[in-house]
N, C-alpha and C positions, 0 to 999 in steps of 0.2 A: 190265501191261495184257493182253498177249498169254496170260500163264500162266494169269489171271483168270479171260478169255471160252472158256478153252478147260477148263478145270476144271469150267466151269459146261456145256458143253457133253459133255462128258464123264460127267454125272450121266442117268438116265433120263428122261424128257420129264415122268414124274410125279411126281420130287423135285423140279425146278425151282423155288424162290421166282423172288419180285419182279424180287430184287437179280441173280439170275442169267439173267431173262428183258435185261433192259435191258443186261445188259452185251452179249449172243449177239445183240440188235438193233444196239446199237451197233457191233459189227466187219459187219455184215451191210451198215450202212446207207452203209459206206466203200468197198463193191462194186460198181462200173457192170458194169450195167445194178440192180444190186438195189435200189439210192439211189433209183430212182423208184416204189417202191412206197409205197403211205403206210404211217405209223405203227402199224394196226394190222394190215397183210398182216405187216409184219417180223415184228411180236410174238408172229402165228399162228406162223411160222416159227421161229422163235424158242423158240417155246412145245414144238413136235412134232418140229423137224428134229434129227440125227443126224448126229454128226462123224467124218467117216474120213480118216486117214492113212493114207495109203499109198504104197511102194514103186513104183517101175520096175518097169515090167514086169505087174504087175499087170491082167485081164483080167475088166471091172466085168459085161460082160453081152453073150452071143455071139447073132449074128443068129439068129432064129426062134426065140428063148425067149421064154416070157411074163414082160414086166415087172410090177416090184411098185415100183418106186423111180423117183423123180425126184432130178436132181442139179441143184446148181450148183456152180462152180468155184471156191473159195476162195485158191488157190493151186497152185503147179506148170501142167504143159500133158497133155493127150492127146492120143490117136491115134482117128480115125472110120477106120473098115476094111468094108471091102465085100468078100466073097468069091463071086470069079464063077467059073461051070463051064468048065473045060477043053474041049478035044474030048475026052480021055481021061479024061472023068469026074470028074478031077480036083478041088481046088481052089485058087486063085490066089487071092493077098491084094492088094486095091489100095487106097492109106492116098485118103480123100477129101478131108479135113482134119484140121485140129490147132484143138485146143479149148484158148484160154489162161483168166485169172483173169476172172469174170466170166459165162462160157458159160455154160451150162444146156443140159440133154440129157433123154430120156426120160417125156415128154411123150406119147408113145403108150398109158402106161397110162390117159388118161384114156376112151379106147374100148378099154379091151380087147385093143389091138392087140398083136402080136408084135414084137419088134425087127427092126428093118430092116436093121441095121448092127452092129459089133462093134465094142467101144470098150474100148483097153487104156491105162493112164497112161503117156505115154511119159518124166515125170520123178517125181521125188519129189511125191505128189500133197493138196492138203488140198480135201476135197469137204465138201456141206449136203449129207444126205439124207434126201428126205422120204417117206414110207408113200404108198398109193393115197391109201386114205379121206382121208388128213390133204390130202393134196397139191389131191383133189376139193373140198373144203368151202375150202379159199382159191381156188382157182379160180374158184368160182361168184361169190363177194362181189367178186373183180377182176378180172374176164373178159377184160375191155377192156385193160386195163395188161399183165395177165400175157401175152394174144394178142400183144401188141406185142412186149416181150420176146422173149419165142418166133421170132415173123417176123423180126426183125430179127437175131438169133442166127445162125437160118439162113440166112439171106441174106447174112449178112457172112461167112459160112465156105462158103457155094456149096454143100451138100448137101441141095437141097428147099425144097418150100413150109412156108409155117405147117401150124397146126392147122386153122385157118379156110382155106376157099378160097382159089385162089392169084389169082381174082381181088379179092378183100381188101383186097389192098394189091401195091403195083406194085414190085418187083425195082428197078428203074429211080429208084424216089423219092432224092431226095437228102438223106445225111443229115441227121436232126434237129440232131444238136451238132455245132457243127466239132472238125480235129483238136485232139487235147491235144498242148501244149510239149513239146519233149523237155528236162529240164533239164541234160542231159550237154551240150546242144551250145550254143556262144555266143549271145550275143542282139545281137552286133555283126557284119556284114560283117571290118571288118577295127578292130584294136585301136588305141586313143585313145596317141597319140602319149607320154603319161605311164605309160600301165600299159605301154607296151613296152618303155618304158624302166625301168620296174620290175622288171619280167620277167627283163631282160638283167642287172639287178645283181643279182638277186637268185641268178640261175643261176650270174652267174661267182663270188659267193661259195662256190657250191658244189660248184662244180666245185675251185675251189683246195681245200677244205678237202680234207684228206688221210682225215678219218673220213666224208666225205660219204656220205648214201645215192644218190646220183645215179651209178648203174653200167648196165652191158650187163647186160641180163637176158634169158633163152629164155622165150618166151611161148607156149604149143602149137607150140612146135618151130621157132619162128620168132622172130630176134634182134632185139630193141628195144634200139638203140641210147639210151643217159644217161636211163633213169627210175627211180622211188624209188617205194614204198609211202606211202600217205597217213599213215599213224602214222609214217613217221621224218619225211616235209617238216613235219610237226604239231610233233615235237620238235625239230626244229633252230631251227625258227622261234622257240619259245618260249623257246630257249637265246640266241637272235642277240636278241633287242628286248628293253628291259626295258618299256615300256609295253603287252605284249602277257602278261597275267598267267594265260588261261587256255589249254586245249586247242580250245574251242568259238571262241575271238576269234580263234587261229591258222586253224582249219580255215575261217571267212568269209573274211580274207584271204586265201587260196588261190583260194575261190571268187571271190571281185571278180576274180582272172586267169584262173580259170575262164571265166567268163562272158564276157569279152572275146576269147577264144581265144587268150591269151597261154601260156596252160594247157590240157593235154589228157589226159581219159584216153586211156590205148594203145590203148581199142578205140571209144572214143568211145561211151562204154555208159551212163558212170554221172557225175554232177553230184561235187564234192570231199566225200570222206568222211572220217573220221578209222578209218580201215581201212587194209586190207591193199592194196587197189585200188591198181594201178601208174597214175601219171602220166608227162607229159614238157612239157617244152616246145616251144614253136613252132617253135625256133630250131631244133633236135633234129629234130622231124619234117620238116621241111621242107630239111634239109641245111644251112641257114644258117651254121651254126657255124663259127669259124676250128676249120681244118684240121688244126694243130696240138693243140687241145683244151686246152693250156693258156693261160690270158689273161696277156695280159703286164703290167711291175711299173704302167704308167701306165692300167691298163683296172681291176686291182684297186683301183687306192688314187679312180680316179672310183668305180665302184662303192660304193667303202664312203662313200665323202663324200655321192654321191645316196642310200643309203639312209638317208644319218641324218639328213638333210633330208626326204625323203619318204615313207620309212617310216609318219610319222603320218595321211598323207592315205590309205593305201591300210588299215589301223587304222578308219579312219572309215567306207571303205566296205564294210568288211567286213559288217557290220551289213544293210547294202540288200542285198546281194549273196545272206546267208544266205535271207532273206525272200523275193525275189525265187525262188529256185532251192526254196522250198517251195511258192510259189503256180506251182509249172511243173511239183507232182509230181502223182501224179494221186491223187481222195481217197484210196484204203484204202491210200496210202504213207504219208500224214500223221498222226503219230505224237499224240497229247495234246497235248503241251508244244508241237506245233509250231501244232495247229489254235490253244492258248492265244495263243501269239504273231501268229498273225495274226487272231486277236478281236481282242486291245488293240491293234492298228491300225485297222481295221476301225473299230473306235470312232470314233476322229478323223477321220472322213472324210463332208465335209461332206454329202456325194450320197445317204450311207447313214443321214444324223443320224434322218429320218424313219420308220426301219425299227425293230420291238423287237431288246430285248436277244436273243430268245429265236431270230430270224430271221438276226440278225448271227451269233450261234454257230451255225446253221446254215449260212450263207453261208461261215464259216472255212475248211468241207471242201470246197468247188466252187467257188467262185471261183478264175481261172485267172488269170495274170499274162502278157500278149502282150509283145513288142518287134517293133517294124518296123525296118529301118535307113533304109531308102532314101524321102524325100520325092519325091510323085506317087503313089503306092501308092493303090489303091482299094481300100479297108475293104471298104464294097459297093455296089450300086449304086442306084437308086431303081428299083421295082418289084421288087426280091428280095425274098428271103421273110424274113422280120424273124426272127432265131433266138437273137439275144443281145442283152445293154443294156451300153456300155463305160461305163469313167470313166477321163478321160484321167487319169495318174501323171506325165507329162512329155512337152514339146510340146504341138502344137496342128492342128487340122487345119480343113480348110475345108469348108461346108455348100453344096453344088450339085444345082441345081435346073434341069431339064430348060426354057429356054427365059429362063432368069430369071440362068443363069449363080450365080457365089460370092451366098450372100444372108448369109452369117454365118462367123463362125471363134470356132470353139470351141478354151478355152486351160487350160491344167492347174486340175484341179482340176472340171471341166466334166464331164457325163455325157450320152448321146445313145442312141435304139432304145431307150427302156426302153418305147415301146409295146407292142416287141413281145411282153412279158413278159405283158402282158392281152390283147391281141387277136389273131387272124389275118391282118392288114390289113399289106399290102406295105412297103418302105421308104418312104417319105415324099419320100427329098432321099441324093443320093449323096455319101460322107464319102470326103474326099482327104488323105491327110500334107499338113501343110503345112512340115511338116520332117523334117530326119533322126532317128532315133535316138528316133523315138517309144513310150512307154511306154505302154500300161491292163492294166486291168484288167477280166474278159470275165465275166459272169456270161448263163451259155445257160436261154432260154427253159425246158427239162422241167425242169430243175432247179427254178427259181424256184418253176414250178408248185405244184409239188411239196412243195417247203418249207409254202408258202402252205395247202395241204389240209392237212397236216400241224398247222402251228398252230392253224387252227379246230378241227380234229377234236382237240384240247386246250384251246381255249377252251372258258368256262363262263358264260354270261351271265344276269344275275339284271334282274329284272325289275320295275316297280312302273307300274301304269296304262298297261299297252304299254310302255314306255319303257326303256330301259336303263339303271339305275343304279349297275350295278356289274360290272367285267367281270374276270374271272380268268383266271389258265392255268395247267395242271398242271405242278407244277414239274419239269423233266427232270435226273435225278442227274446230279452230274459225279462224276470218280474221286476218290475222297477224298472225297468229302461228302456228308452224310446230316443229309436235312430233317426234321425232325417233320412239316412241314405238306406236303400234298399240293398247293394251289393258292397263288399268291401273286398282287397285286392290279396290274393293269396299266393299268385306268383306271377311273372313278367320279364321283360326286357324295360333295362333301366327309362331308356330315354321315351318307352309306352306309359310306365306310370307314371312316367314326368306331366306328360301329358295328359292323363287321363287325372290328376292331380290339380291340373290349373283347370281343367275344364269342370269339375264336379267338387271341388273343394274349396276353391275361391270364388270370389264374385259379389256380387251387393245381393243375389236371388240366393244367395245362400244359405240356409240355416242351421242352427244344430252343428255337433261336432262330433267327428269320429278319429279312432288313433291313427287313422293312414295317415295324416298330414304330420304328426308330431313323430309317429313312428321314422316316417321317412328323412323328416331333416335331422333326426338323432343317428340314423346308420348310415345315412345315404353313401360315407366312406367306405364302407366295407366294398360297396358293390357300382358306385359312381363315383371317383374319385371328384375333387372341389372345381380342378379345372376343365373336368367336362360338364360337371354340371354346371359352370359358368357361361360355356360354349353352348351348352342346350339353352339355356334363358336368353342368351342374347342373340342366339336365330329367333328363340318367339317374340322377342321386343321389338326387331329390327325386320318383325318378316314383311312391313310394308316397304321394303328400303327396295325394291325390284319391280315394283305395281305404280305406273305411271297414272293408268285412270282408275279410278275406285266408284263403287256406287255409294251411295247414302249409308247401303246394308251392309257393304264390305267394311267404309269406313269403320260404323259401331261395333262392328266383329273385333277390327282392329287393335281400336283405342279401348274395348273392355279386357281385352289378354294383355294390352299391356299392363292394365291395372292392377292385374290377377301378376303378373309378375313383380309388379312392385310391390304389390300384398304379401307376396310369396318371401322377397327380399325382409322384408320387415320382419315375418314371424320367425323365418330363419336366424337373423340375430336376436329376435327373444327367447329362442329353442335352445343353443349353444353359446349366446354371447358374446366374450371377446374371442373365443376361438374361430367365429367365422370371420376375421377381418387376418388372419395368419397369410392368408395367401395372399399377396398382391395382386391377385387377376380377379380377387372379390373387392377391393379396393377401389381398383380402376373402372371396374361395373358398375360401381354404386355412384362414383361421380361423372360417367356416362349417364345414370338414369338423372341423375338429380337436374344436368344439363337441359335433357330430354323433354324435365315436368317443365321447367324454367319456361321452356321454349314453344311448347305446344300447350294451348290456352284448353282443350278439351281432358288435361289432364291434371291442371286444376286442384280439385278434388283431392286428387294423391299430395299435395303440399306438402301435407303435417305429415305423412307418414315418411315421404323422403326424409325430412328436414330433419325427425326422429330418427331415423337411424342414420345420416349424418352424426348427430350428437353421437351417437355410443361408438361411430368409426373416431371420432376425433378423440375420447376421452380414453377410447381403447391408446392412440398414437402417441398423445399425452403422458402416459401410464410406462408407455413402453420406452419412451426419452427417458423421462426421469430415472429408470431402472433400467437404462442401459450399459453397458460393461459390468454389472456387477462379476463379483468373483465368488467362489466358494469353495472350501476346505473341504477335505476329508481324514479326519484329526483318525489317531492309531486309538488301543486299548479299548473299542467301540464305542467312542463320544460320538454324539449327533455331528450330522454335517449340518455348516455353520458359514454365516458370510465370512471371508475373509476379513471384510475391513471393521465391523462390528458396527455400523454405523445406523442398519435398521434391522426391525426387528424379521427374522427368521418365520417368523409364525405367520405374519400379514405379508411375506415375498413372494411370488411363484418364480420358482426357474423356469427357464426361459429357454428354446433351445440354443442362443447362440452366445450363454454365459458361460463363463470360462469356471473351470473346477482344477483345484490342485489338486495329486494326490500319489501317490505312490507306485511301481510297481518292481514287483522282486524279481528275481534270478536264482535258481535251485540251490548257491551257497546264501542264500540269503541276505545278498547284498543286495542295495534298490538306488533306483533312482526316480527322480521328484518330476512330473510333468506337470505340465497347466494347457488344459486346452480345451474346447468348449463343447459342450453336455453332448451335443450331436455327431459329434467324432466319430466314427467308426474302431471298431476295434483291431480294422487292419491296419488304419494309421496310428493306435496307439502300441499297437503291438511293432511295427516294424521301427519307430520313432525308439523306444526301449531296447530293443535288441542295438540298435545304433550307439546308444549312448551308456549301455552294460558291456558292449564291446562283444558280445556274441557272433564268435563265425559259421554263422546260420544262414541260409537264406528266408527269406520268409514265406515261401512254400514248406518249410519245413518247420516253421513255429505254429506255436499260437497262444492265445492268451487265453491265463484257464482262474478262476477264484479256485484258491484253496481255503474252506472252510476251517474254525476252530474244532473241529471234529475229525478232521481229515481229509472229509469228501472232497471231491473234486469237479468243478461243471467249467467245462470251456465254450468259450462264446465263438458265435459265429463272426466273418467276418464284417458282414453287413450290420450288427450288432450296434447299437447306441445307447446312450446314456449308461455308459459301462462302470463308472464309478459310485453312481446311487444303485446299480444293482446288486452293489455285495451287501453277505448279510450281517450280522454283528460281527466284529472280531474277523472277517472275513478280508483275505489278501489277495492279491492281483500277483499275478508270477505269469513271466514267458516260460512257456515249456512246450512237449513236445507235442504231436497233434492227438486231439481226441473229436468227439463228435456230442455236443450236447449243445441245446436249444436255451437261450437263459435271454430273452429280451422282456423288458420293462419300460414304459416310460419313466422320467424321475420323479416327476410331485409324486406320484403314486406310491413309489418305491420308498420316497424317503416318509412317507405316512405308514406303512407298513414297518418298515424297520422303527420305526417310534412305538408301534405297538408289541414288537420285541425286546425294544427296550424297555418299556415299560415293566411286560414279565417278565424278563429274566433279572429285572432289577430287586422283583420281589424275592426271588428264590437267593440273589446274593445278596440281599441286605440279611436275610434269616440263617443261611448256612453262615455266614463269616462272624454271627454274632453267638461268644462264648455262653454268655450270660443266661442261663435258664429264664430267668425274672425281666432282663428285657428283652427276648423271642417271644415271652408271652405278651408282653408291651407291645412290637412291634406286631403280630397279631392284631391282637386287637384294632390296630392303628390302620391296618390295612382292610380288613373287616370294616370298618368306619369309613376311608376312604372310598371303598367298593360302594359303599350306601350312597353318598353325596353324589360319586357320579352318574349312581342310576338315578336319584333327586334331578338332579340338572343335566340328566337327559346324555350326558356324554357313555353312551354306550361301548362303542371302539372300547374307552379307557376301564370301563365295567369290566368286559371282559378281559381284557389284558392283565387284571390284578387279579379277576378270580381264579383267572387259570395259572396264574403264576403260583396261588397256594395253594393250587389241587396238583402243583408240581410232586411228581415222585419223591425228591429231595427233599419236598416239605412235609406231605404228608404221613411219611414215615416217623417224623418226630413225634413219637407220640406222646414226652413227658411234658413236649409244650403245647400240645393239645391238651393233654388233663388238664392243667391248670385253666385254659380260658373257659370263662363262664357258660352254662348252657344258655344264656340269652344269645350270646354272640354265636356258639354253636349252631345254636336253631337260625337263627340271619341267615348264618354260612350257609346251612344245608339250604335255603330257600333260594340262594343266588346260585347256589352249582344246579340246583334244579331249573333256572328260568335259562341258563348257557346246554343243558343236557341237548347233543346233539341229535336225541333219536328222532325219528321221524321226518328228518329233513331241518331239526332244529324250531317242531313246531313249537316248543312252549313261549320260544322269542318271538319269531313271528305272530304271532297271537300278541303276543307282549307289543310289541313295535306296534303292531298293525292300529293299536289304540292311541297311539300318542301324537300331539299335536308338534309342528315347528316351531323352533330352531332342532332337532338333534342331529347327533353323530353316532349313527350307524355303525353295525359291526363290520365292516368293511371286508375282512376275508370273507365272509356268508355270501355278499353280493360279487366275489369275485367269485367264486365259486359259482354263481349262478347265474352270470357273465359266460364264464367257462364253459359251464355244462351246455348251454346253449348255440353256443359258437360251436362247441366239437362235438356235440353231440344231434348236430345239424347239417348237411351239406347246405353250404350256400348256395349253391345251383342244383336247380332239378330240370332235366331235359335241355338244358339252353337258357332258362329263365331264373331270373331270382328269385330264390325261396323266400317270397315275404311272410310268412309263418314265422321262420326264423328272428326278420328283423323286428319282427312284432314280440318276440321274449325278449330281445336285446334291449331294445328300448323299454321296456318295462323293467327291467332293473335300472337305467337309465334316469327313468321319472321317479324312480325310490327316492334317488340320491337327490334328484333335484328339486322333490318335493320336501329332504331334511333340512335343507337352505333355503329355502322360501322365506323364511322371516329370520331377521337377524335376532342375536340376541340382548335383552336388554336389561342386564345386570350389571351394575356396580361391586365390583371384586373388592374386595376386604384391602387394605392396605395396611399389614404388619410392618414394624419398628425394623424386622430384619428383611424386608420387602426383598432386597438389591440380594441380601444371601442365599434366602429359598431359591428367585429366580438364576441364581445362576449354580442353584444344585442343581435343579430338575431338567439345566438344559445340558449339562454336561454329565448324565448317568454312565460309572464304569460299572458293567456289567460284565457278567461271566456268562455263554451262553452255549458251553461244550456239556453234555448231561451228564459223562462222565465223570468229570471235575467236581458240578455242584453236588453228584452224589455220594464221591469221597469225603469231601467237606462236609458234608451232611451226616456221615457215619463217621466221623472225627469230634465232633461237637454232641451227636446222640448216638453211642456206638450199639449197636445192635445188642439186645436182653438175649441169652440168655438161657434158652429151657434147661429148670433141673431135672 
């Protein structure tokens, strides 16, 4: 990226393309103070400025010359030098200040004026520089901003007023942004009693080691007792742990002691790098250290025993640690890859859900990540001046109000001051820790601003009868990717993107691909039901059906949208499949269109593409004869639902909504009775069918139909409610009873893949509580351990998790004497699988995991419902009248997860044991226990609780 913007900067201001403007705004817009300029002061810059490298020593322009250039600082520092007269006529040099990354200088040619000052680079220096004219004509468009710049420049380096009067603006004001983090320095007073003791084992490993890089080294002429270069602690780490497989997982670790002060660079300069950069320990600096230097035989063999116990927790926090120490660097340090990783956070953060994508990848570069240690601490006060908006990360703090005392306490996950982000108006209420070790995240007022001008002045809003029907925004390149289309769609009225869809999406002049198209036939339910958007395509197929005379040009108009519509037709069934022939008024379309091609010679061309999705409506019809009437059970004790007739296999069937399911429901003495009726039923026709035939003198106003959980819990369905019999959960029973109010719908494949996945774990936790035997608990351990391994081999993730979490059950991991006995190999496994499932961070360590792997696999499937979820409810559908296509845009991207894990079938020959017919028909029929109560009596039955004497 660096070689890129600087090649591009390197060319004359009048070769410049597109692609090399956007990249010289890009390194420019990671510059404070430059960041606050809008999008198109950079581009002018961008467009005309001038890249100089240069040397020490170097002498840009000596007092009483007439300027021609303006500068800002890209990198390195200078020297401001004032030369005053002698008594001897002389001249004396006096330095005023130093200009770091960011300054700006030479603002006097906008009058003509001579320099006031000498200014030499006092390091290796990378400057912008821009001509008179050019530097005049952006001035004038930003007067206001650029003044600000300017004043504030000056004033922070103490040599003089702005350009504008020095009554202007007041010396005196107080900064707009608070300070930036340092990320070299800890974000803890003093270090959590675990990473010290990580610290300690981890130093006297290293110290014994006889190859260790942990030595006395001269540091500018000055001895630094026991530290190492960041690239040898980077490779020993990676040699000492087998669960730590890269250089980036070792250098986090590091920082997680970083960040605690457990860890230090020598000069306290710089956050852990995988560099040359010397560190040390606490222990080290602070003298701590036994005297003798080397640890004795009972200090090493604790050491190594705590690392191989804890080693995996400080592994997990590597990850936050890295994150944190990038939201503490400041923008123009934050590299791509790093701004990428804090987007995909960013994402999942509920405070931010209402912001666009396009805002969120702005906020990547300026969002700042605070720690407080100490509870009592005053954020700020009420009546300050509002300069940022936080969002607590961890803790919580109290809302105080001058006479009114605590009126609130706000707890992770919460955000506060986002007033200030739109108005001038004081603090409201003054924010108190109301504990230690509190975490946010700070995003400062000019910034926001900022952002916010920026995206309008890239929005494009179209229009019909005053109104807004459709709003766009120019799309902003990332590295690596290159759009066809200039704007993509951010919100609308359905039947506007429909058509702004066939008009710029399809066509033979089309190139390139963007999500709008894939995005939109993946949601289009949410927000255009199937049969309107049936009725919108067949107005534009049919809209010559009222035009008696046409010209030549009308014709081609014509006959290309309907192409674009049978284009349209096509990808649609490549995008959802057999679901899009479910409705019969997509059916009857498609062999109108096919008529249409048959019949008119100018369309031709579209043949194969009808003919092609023909085929997949007929094999879809096909599919659905054959597997029509099926039936299916819903067997007691929590067996899998299962065909009734046994005839094909469960695994290769999809229900269907209009197959019929047996199954049960009760009555409060426990009595039941047996229905059969088909998966789309309503729950008011099974509920009122049940009380009929229980004999209940009820009306059905006054029922309802509720699951009672094996735990006790209680959810009643509405009555609009469907596929009510795959949505119970294990062990889980159907009962009429009296009315409640809860929300409980599910489709059924969905349901009964889930409930598989609870079956699965709670199979693990009853196969192990109900088994007496010490010797085979540690057996079946083992066995489950092993099993967890092959399904992460072959990719069945779902089932990964389903087992790990079943033996990180309470129930089980309590046992501790059948823990002793399994071997530390299988141990060290375990700890490696419960660390790739560890939820923190949004469940980065899988996602990273997953994000690597090729098709066929199977997904964990709660993760993407959950991220399904967050996005649906943590979005309104409609903003102003229009569709939030924001929204449909994270939908479908959990969408394309799932359907990029099937992409390729798979093609493995399964093992065929002697007892084939046995296994298959244990694994399909699992009794499981799945009340937590239960498994955990059972579990204190077989290992009764030890003990203290």
């Amino acid at each position: 990226m660096a070689m890129e913007w600087i090649t591009a900067m390197d060319k004359r201001p009048c070769d410049r393309n597109l692609r090399d403007v956007e990249l010289i705004s890009c390194r420019l817009r990671r510059v404070e103070p430059l960041c606050r300029l809008p999008g198109s002061a950079l581009q002018q810059l961008a467009m005309c400025g001038f890249y100089e490298d240069l040397e020490k020593g170097v002498t840009l322009f000596r007092a009483g010359e007439q300027g021609r250039f303006w500068y800002a600082v890209l990198g390195g520092s200078l020297e401001v030098r004032y030369h005053a007269h002698s008594d001897a006529d002389g001249k004396s040099s006096v330095t005023l200040c130093n200009l770091g990354v960011g300054a700006t200088f030479g603002e006097s040619i906008l009058h003509d004026l001579p320099r006031d000052s000498t200014v030499v680079t006092k390091t290796t220096c990378e400057l912008l520089r821009v001509e008179q004219q050019d530097f005049r004509l952006i001035w004038e468009k930003n007067k206001e901003l650029m003044n600000d710049i300017i004043t504030n420049c000056k004033i922070k380096n103490g040599f003089g007023p702005g350009v504008q009067p020095a009554a202007a603006t007041s010396p005196t004001k107080r900064p707009l942004s608070p300070d930036h983090p340092n990320p070299a320095l800890p974000i803890t007073e003093t270090p959590s009693p675990a990473m010290n003791r990580m610290g300690w084992a981890l130093r006297t490993l290293l110290v014994v080691d006889n190859s260790s890089c942990l030595k006395d080294r001269k540091v500018s002429g000055k001895l630094i007792r026991k530290c190492a270069p960041g690239t040898e602690l980077v490779d020993w780490l990676v040699n000492l742990a087998p669960i730590v497989h890269t250089r980036a997982q070792a250098a986090g670790m590091w920082q997680a002691l970083l960040e605690e002060g457990v860890l230090t660079h020598v000069n306290k300069e710089q956050p852990f790098k995988d560099k040359c950069f010397l560190y040390r320990f606490r222990l080290d600096e602070e003298g701590g250290a036994p005297a003798a230097g080397i640890p004795q035989a009972e200090d090493l063999s604790a050491a190594n025993e705590h690392i191989r116990e804890a080693l995996s927790a400080l592994f997990q926090r590597g990850p936050d640690a890295t994150l944190r120490m990038i939201l503490r660097k400041p923008s123009h340090e934050r590299t791509p890859e790093e701004l990428e990783l804090v987007f995909e956070e960013l994402v999942h953060i509920a405070a931010l859900s209402h912001l666009s994508t396009s805002i969120k990848r702005e906020l990547s570069s300026i969002i700042v990540f605070e720690a407080h240690a100490q509870a009592g601490t005053i954020l700020f006060n009420q009546g300050d001046e509002g300069r940022s908006w936080y969002i607590l990360l961890k803790g919580s703090v109290d809302v105080v109000i001058h006479g009114k005392g605590t009126v609130a306490t706000l707890k992770t996950g919460d955000d506060f001051g986002k007033l200030a982000l739109i108005n001038d108006a004081p603090r409201a209420a003054t924010i108190v820790l109301k504990e230690n070790n509190c975490h946010l995240l700070r995003v400062d007022k000019e910034h926001f601003n900022r952002i916010l001008r920026d995206v309008e002045a890239n929005t494009l809003r179209l229009q019909e009868h005053g109104k807004d029907v459709l709003v766009l925004e120019r799309v902003a390149k990332q590295r690596g990717q290159h759009s066809a289309f200039k704007y993509t769609v951010m919100s609308g009225t359905p039947a506007k993107m429909l058509e702004h869809l066939l008009e710029t999406r399809l066509g033979q002049s089309v190139s390139g691909m963007d999500p709008f198209l894939d995005d939109f036939l993946l949601t289009h339910i949410v927000f255009m039901p199937v049969v309107q958007l049936v009725d919108e395509l067949a107005n534009y197929f049919h809209c010559d059906a009222h035009e008696e005379a046409q010209t030549p040009e009308d014709r081609e108009y014509i006959i290309n949208f309907k192409k674009r519509v049978i284009q349209f037709m096509q990808k649609w069934v490549m995008a959802v499949r057999h679901a899009a022939f479910e409705e019969p008024s997509v059916c009857d379309f498609i062999e109108d269109l096919a008529a249409e091609v048959e019949a008119d010679p100018d369309l031709n061309e579209e043949t194969s593409i009808i003919h092609n999705v023909l085929t997949q409506m007929a094999r879809y019809q096909e599919d659905r004869n054959q597997n029509a009437g099926q039936k299916w059970k819903l067997p007691t004790n929590g067996q899998p639902i299962c065909l009734f007739s046994g005839n094909a296999t469960p695994s290769k069937t999809v229900i269907r909504p209009d197959d019929d399911i047996i199954f049960r429901v009760y009555c409060a003495d426990h009595t039941y009775c047996t229905l059969r009726f088909p998966m789309h039923t309503t729950a008011e026709l099974i509920k009122a069918c049940a009380a009929d035939k229980l004999q209940l003198n009820r009306g059905p106003d006054d029922l309802c139909l509720v699951e009672v959980k094996s735990n006790g819990e209680r959810s009643v369905f509405k009555d609009n409610d469907v596929s009510i019999p795959t949505g119970l959960t294990l062990n889980g029973r159907l009962f009429v009873s009296v009315k409640d109010h809860l929300d409980a719908l599910i489709t059924a494949n969905l349901d009964v893949f889930l409930r598989r996945f609870n079956e699965v774990q709670y199979w693990i936790v009853t196969e192990l509580v109900s088994t007496q035997s010490l010797s085979k608990r540690v057996g079946l351990v083992r066995k489950f351990i092993k099993l967890a391994a092959y399904c992460k081999e072959y990719q069945n993730l779902n089932a990964f998790f389903a087992i790990v979490m079943g033996l990180s059950n309470m129930a089980v991991t309590r046992l501790h004497q059948t823990w002793e006995k399994i071997p530390s190999k299988f141990r060290k496994i375990f700890q490696e699988f419960e660390a790739l499932i560890d939820p923190s961070r949004n469940h980065r360590a899988y996602r990273v995991f997953v994000g690597k792997l090729q098709p066929p696999l199977i997904p964990f499937m709660p993760l993407l419902l959950k991220d399904m979820t967050f996005a649906h409810e943590g979005n309104k559908t409609s903003l102003d009248g229009l569709v939030n296509f924001e929204k449909m845009h994270m939908m479908a991207q959990t969408m394309r997860t799932i359907r990029f894990c099937r992409s390729r079938s798979l093609g493995l020959e399964p093992p065929s044991p002697k007892s084939e017919g046995e296994v298959r028909s244990y694994i399909s029929s699992f009794r499981v226990i799945d009340n937590q109560r239960v498994l955990t009596a059972m579990s204190q039955k077989v290992e009764p609780t030890r003990k203290l004497n």
